[in-house]
C-alpha positions in Angstrom: -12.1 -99.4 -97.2 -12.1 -96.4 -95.0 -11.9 -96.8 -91.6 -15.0 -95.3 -90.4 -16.7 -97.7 -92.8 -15.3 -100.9 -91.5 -16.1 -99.8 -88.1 -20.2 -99.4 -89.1 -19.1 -102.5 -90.7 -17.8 -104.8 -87.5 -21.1 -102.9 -85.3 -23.4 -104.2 -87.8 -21.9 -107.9 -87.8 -21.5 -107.4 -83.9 -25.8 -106.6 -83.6 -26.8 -109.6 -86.3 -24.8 -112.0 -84.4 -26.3 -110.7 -81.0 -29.9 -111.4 -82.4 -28.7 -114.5 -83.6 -27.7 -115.6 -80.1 -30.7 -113.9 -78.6 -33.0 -115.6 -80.5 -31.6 -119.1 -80.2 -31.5 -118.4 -76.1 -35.1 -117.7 -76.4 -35.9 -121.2 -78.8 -33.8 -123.1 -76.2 -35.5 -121.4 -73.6 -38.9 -122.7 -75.0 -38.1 -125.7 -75.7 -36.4 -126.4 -71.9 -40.0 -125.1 -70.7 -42.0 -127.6 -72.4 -40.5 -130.5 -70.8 -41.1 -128.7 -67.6 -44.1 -129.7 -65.1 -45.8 -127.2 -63.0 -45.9 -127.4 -59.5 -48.9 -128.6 -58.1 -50.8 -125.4 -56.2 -51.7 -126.0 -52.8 -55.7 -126.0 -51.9 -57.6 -126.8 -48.9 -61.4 -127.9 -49.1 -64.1 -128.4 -45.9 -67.4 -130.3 -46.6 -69.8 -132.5 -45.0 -72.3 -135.4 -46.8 -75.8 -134.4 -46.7 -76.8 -136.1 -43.6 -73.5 -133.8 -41.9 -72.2 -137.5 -40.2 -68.8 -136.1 -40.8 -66.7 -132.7 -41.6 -63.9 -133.5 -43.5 -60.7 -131.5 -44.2 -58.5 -132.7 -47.7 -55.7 -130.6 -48.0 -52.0 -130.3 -50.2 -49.7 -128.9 -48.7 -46.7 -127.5 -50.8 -43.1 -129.0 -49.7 -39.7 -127.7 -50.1 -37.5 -129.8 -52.0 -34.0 -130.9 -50.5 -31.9 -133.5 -50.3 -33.8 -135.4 -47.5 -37.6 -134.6 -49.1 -37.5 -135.1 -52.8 -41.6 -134.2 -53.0 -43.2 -131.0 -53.7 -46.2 -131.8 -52.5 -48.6 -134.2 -50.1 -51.9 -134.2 -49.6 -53.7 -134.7 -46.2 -56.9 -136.1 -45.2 -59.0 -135.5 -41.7 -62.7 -135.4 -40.1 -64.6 -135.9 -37.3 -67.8 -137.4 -36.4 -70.5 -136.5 -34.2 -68.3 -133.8 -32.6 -65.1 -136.3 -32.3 -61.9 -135.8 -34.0 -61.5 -139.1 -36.2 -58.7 -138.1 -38.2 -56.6 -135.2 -37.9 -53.8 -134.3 -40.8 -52.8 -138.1 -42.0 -50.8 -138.4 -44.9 -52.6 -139.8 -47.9 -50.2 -139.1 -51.0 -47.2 -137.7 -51.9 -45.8 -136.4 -55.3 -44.1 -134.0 -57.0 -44.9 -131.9 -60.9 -44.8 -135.0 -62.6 -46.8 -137.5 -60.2 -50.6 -137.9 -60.3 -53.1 -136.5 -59.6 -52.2 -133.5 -62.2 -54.7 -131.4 -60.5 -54.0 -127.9 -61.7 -55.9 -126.1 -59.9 -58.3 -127.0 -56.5 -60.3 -130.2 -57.3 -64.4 -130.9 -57.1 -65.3 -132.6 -53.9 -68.5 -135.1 -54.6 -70.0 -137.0 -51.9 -71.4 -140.2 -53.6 -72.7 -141.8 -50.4 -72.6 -141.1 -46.5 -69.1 -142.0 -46.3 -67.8 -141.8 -49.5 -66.8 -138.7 -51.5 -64.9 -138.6 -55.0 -62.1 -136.0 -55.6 -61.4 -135.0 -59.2 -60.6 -131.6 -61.5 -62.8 -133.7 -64.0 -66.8 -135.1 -63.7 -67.7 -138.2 -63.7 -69.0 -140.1 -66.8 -72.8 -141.7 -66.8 -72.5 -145.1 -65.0 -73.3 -147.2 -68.1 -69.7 -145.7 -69.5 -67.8 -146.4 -66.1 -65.5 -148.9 -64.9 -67.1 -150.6 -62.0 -65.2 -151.2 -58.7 -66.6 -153.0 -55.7 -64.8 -152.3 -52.3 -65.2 -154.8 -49.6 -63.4 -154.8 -46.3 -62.7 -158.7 -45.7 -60.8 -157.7 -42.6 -61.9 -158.4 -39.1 -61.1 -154.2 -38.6 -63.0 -151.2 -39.0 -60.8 -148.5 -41.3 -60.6 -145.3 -40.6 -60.3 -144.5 -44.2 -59.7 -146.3 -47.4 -57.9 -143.9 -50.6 -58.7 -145.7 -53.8 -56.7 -144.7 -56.9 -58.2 -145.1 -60.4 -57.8 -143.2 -63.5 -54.4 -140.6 -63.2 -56.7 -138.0 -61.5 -59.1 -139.7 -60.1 -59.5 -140.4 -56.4 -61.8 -142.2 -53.8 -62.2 -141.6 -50.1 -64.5 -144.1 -48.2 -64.7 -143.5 -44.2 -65.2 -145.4 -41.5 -65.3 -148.8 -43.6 -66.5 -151.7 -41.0 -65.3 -154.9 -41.2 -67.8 -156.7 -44.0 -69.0 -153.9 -45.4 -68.9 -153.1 -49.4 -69.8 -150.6 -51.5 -69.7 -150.1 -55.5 -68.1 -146.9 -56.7 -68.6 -146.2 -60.8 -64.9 -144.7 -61.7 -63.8 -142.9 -64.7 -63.1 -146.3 -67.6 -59.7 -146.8 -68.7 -59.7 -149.3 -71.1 -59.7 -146.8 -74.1 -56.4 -145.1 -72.5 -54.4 -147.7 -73.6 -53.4 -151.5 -73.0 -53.1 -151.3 -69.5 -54.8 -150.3 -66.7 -54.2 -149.8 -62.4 -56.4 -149.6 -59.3 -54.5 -149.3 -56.3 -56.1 -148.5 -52.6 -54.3 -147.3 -48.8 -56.3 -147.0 -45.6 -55.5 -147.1 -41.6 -57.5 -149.2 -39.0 -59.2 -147.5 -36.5 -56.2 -149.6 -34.7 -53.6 -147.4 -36.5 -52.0 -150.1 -38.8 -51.8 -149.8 -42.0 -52.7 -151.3 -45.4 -52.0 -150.9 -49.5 -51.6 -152.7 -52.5 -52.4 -152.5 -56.2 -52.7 -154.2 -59.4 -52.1 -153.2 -63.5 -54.3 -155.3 -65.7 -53.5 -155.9 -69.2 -56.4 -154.6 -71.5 -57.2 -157.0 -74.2 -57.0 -155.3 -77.8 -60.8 -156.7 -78.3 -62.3 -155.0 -75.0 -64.9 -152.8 -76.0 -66.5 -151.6 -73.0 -65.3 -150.9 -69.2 -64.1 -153.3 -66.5 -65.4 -154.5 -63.4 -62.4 -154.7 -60.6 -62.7 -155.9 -57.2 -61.1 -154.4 -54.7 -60.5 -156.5 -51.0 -58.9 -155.0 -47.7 -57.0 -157.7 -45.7 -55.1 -157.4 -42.7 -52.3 -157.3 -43.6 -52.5 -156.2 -47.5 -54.9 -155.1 -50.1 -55.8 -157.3 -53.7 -57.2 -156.4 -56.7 -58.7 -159.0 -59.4 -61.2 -157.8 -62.4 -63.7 -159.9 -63.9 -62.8 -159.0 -66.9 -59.0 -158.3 -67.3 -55.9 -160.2 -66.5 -53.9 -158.4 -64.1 -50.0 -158.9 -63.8 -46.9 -157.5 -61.6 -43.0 -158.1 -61.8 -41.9 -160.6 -59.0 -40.1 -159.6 -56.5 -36.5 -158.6 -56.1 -34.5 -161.5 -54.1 -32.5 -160.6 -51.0 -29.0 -160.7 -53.0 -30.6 -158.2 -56.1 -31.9 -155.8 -53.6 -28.4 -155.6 -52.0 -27.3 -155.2 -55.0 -29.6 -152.0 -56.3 -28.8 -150.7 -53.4 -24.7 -150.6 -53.6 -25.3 -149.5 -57.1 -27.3 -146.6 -56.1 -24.3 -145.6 -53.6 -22.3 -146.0 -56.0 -23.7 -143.6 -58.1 -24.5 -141.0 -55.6 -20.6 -141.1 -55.0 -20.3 -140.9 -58.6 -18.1 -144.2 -58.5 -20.4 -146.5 -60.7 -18.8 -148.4 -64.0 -20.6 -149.5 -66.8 -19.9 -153.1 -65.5 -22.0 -152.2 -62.1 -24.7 -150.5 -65.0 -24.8 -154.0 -67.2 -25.2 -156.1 -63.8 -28.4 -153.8 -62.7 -29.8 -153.9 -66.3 -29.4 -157.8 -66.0 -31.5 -157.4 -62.6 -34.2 -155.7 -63.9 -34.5 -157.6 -67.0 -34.8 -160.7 -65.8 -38.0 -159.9 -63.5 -40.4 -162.3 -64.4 -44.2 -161.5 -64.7 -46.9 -163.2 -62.4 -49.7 -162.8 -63.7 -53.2 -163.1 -61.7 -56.3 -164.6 -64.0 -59.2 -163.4 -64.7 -61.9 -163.6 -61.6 -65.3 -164.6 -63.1 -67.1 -164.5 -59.7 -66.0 -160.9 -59.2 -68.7 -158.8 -58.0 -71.5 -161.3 -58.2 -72.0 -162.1 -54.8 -70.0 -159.0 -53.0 -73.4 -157.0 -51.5 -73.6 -153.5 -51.6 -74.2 -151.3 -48.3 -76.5 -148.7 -49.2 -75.2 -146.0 -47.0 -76.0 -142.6 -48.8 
């Protein structure tokens, strides 16, 4: 073999294997980018219900990441009635790409009564196909404002929630998504404290329509029950397992953990017993409706 020839020779090995690599970058490349969220675009929306009793501001707000903020994004909630500032830039969720609500682009903003306006990329279904939620404030406080989460993009804002006051909201069903479900809700007092809780709710394999949930702001805490669903949560951790999650999460931010430390905080976990909350029959059959609109 001449030498000229095993020159053309080693140039055409060296551009096959340099495609080669090129085109495996490019597969890995893809593949990397379909396990990858987008970021959540910022958006900013003004409106006021039909009767103008308030002129409401929702807004996300994109974050910078760093050690101290591990969210991308939160989204902030204020208005004002009759000409007086209510509410101006509270906090109302926070999230990152792979938190809910997946809201691609700027949501639709729905007012559904006076007070009450749904936010959502996607409408809402006819309310014989709808879950059914009554919201009641059993508190002796007024709320400010009361964020109901339903389906993973759904979301509820109700405003200026008096103490005894209910309302029925028709949310997107959830009992064909699978064998569980979640409502949760947040909300301020016109006092400034501050309320949440939630509940997932184990969909029976025989359920062949929606649910009907009832949703109940105490002082100090929010509950969920459904009519028609058992709802359940994992106890919670005692004193000595928290400490203990928490020396294993040093741990591993020093990069000191053992398998032994991993094995004890499986155990932990593991061993969280479910309490499960029955069904409520009376749910919704004697909670009245305010017909604010």
């Amino acid at each position: 073999m001449t030498m000229r020839k095993m020159t053309f020779n080693l140039i055409a090995v060296g551009i096959v294997i340099s495609l080669i690599l090129t085109v495996i970058g490019a597969v890995i490349s893809f593949i990397s980018s379909l396990g990858d969220e987008p970021e959540r675009p910022p958006f900013k929306i003004i409106s006021s219900p039909p009767q103008q009793t308030y002129a409401v501001t929702v807004e996300r707000k994109k974050l910078e990441v760093n050690e101290e903020n591990p969210w991308s994004w939160k989204i902030y909630l204020g208005y004002a009635s009759q000409g007086q500032q209510v509410l101006n830039e509270v906090e109302v969720d926070v999230g990152d790409s792979s938190s809910a609500p997946y809201w691609d682009k700027s949501p639709q903003l729905n007012w559904i009564y006076e007070n009450t306006f749904r936010l959502d990329d996607t409408a809402s279904m006819p309310e014989s196909e709808s879950d059914v939620l009554f919201v009641r404030n059993d508190s002796a406080s007024a709320l400010s404002y009361l964020y109901v989460n339903g389906e993973a993009n759904e979301r509820f804002f109700i405003l200026n929630l008096e103490p005894q006051a209910s309302l029925k909201l028709y949310a997107r069903p959830q009992w064909e998504r699978g064998d569980s479900c979640w409502f949760s809700g947040s909300g301020r007092f016109i006092n400034g404290g501050k309320v949440d809780g939630g509940k997932n709710f184990r969909i029976s394999p025989s359920a062949k329509g929606p649910g009907r949930y009832c949703l109940s702001v105490k002082e100090n805490a929010i509950t969920v029950v459904s009519r028609d669903f058992e709802g359940y949560e994992l106890r919670e951790f005692a004193p000595e397992e928290r400490k203990q999650i928490e020396d294993y999460e040093k741990k591993l931010k020093a990069r000191q953990a053992r398998k032994a430390d991993e094995r004890i905080i499986d155990k932990i976990y593991s061993n969280r017993a479910e309490i499960i909350t029955p069904k409520s029959p009376d749910c919704g059959a004697a909670n009245p409706v305010s017909t604010l609109r």
